[in-house]
N, C-alpha and C positions, 0 to 999 in steps of 0.2 A: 587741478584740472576741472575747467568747468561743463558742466551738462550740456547734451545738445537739446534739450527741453524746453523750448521756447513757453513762456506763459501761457499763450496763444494755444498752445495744442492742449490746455484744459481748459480755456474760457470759450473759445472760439466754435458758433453755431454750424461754421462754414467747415472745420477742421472735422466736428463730430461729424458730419454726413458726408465727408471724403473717408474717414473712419467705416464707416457703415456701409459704404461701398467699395472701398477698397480692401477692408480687412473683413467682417464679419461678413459681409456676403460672397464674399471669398472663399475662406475657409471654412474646414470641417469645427461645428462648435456643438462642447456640451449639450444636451435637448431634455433630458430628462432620464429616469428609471425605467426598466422594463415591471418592476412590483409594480408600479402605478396605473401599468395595464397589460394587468395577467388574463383576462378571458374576453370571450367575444362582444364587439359593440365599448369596451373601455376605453377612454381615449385623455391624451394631455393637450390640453389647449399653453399654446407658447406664444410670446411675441419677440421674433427674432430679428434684429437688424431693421427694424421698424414692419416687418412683413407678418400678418399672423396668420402663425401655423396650427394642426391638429394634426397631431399623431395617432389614429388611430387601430384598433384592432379589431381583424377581418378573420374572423374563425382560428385564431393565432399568428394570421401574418401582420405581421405592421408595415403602415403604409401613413407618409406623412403627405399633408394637401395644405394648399392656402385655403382657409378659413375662413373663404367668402364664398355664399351660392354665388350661382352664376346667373342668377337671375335678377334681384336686386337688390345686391352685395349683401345679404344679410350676415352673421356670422352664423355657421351650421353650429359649434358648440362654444359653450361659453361657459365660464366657470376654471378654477388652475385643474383640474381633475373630473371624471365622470365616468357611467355606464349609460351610452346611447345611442340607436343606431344612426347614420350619417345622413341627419333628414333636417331639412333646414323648416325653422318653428314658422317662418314667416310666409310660406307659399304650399310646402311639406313636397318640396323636390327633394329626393333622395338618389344617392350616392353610391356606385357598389366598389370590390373592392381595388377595380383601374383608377377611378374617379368620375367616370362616366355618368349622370343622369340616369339610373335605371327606373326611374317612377317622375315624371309631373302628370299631377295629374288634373283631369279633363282637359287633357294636350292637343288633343283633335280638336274639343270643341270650342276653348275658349284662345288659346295659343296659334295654333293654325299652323305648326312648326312642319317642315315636309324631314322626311325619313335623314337627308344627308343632312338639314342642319339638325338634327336630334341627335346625330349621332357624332359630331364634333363638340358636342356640349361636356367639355372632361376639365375637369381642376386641372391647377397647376399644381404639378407632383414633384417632392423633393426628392433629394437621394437620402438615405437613410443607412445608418451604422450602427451595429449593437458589438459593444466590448465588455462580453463579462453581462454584469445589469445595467451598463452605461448605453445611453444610447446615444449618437451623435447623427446631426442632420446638415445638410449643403444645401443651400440654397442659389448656387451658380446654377446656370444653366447645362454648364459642362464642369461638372466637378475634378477638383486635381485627386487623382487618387491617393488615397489615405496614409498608406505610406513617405507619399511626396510632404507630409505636412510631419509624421508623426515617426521618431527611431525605431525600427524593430524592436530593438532590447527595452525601450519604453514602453510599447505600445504590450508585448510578452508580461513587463511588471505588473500594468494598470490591467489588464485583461485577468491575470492570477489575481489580485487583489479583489476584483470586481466580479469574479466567481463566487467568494465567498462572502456576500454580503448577503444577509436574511432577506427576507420577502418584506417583514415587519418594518416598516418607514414612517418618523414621523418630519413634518414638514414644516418650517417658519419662514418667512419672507421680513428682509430688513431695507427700509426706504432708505440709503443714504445720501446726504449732501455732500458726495465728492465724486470726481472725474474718474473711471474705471480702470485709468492707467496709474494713479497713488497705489491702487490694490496690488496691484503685482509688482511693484517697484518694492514695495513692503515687504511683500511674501518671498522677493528674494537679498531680502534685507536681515541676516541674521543676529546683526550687529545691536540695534534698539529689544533684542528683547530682554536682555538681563536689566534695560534701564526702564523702558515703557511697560514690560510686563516682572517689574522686579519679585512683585510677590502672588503672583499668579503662576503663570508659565514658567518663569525662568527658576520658581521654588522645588521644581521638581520637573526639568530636564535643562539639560545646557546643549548650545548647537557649535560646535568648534569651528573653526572654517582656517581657511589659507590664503591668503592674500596672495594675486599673482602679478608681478611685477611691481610696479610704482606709479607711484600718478605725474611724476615728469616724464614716464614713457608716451609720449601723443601721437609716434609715427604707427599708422596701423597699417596693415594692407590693402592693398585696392578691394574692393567690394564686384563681385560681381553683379551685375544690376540688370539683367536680363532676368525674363521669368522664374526659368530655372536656376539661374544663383539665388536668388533670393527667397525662393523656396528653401533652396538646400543651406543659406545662411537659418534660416529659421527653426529648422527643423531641430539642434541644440535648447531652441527656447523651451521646450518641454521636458521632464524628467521626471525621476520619482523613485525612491528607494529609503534607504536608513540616513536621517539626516541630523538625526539627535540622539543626545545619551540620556537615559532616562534614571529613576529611582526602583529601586525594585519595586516588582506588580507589586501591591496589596492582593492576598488572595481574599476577593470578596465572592460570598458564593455564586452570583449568576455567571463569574466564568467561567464554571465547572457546564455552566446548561449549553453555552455555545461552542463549536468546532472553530477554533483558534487558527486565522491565517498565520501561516509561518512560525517561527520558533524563536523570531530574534527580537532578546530588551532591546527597541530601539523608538524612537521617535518618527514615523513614516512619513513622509510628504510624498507627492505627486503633482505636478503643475504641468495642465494640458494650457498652452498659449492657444489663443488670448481669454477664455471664460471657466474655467474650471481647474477648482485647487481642491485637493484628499488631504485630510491627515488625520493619523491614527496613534494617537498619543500613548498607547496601553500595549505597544508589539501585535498589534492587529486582531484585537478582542471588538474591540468597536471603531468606526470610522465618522467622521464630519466631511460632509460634502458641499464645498461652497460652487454656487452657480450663480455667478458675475455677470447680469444683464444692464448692458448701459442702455440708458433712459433719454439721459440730455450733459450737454459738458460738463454740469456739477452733480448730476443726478444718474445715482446707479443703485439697483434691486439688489440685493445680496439672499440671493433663495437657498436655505440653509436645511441639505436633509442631515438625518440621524439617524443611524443602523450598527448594529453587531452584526459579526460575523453569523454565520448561519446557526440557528438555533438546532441544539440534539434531538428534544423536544418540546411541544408549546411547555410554559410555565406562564401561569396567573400574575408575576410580577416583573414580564416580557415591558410592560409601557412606562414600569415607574424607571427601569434603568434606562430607557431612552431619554425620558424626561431627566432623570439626573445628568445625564450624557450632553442631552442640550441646554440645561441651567449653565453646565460648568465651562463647556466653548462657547456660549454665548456672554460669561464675563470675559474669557480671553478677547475674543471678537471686538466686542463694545468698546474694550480701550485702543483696538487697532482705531475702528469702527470713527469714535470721537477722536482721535489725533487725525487721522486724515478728513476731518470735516474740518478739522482749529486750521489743517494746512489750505485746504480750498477757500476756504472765509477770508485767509489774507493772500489769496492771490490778486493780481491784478496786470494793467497791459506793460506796465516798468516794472512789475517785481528783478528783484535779484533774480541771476541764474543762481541754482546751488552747486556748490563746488564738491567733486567727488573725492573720495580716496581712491589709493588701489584696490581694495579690496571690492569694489563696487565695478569691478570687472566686466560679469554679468552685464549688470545694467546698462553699460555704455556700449555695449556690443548689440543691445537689442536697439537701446536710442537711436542707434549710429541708421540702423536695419529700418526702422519706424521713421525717421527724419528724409530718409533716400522717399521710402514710400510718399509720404505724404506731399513733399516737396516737389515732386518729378511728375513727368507721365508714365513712368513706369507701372505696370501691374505685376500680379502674382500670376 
């Protein structure tokens, strides 16, 4: 059975900014940590769907804004992380926590601004989500609400899960040479890892899976293709629970110092569609958090945090286990990482389609989802 994946929707400039508008400024996506801004004036500078954003914190509330004064477009913060208040370096107009202008100053004397245009001077404000330390941000105008994108029973996992992650976060960003849809066609590909990751990953957990039907079955059912079916086809595309069998823990001492999610030897995934993937390879002692920013059709960020579970208390060798934590899924990564750049290097506008199996299920059910989208005038 062959793909509905036209070449085109990973080379094509015109595809990625129907992408960017249809999908990621659409939906609810990934944004960042709440550890990354625990006290007042800390803020995350993001750039979402080409739009950039700051997430900042207002005496503890968060409140995310486009990231341009309103004066002349400077960026108020700059930098992936800070502590500072919302005052743009370049004029020093400041921000309160609506988004309103509450400081230009010599306003009177050199601006000449009268009361109602000062007081229409307000960022543009996103909507904002916190699950757990996760934070999620929308950038529509009229956001679908959050359940419309994401299962109850999923959203319950990743929320438990995302409770117990420590404060302690360290951070890496990886530039890759491949289109942001290889990454999740991958990540629900369980099939290459005993081959691609033969003595890495696959040395010490196996992922079983079920193949459902065949790949002569081609009759599907009609697709709902109004906003709401295709919300509610979507909402499948995320999950997350025990997806692997692992080797027994090693009991090494620092997991005695942390509060251990859950109970179960398992292999943990989580996949929020379309920009964030969890997994917790150790039964939920520590977690990898990938953050999927596409860039351009061959070009995608891979922003990689590292945390345990919440620590009993501080211990002096709290950063070298993170760093070990991130040595050892960054060799797993680097070989996803480098086969999906060997596959975008030999794309091009004839390539071959590739032929599915059954067991690629999944896949062809999101394709079928992503194909409608992009192809039609239909929105979300």
């Amino acid at each position: 059975m062959q793909s509905r994946m036209l070449p085109s929707y990973y080379l094509s400039q015109d595809v990625f900014a129907r992408e960017q508008r249809k999908i990621f400024r659409k939906l609810w996506l990934f944004a960042g940590l709440t550890s990354l801004v625990p006290d007042n004036n800390s803020f995350i500078v993001r750039k979402t769907a080409g739009i950039p954003v700051v997430i900042q914190n207002f005496h503890g509330q968060l409140k995310a804004f486009e990231n341009v004064c309103l004066h002349r477009s400077a960026p108020l913060q700059q930098g992936f992380c800070g502590r500072r208040a919302l005052v743009c370096p370049y004029h020093a107009w400041s921000y309160d926590v609506s988004g309103r202008a509450k400081n230009i100053p010599d306003c009177d004397a050199i601006y000449g601004f009268g009361e109602v245009e000062k007081q229409s001077l307000k960022l543009r404000e996103f909507a904002l989500k916190q699950v757990g330390s996760l934070l999620f941000i929308n950038l529509a105008d009229e956001p679908m609400p959050f359940e419309e994108q994401f299962q109850a029973e999923f959203v319950e996992s990743l929320q438990s899960a995302a409770e117990s992650f420590d404060s302690e976060v360290m951070v890496t960003t990886w530039h890759g040479r491949f289109n942001w849809k290889l990454v999740y066609e991958n990540l629900r590909d369980f099939n290459h890892v005993k081959y691609l990751h033969g003595k890495s990953l696959a040395s010490v957990a196996s992922f079983p899976f079920l193949a459902e039907g065949s790949a002569e079955q081609a009759l599907e059912p009609l697709m709902d293709i109004s906003s709401a079916g295709l919300r509610k086809t979507m909402r499948p595309f995320s999950y997350g629970g025990p997806e692997g069998v692992i080797e027994a823990i090693r009991d090494v001492p620092w997991l005695q110092r942390v509060e251990r999610w859950g109970s179960q030897d398992a292999y943990f995934n989580w996949l929020a569609y379309p920009n964030l993937h969890i997994a917790s390879g150790n039964g939920g002692y520590s977690f990898t958090i990938e953050h999927h920013v596409p860039v351009a059709p061959d070009r995608t960020d891979v922003e990689i945090y590292f945390v345990t579970a919440k620590r009993k208390a501080p211990y002096a060798a709290s950063y070298q286990v993170l760093l070990a934590n991130m040595h050892y899924s960054k060799k797993i990564l680097s070989e996803d990482i480098e086969m999906l750049e060997r596959i975008q290097s030999v794309l091009h506008d004839d390539a071959p389609i590739p032929t599915q199996g059954a067991y690629e299920s999944t896949n062809r059910k999101i394709e079928r989802w992503y194909a409608t989208l992009m192809e039609t005038g239909h929105e979300l």
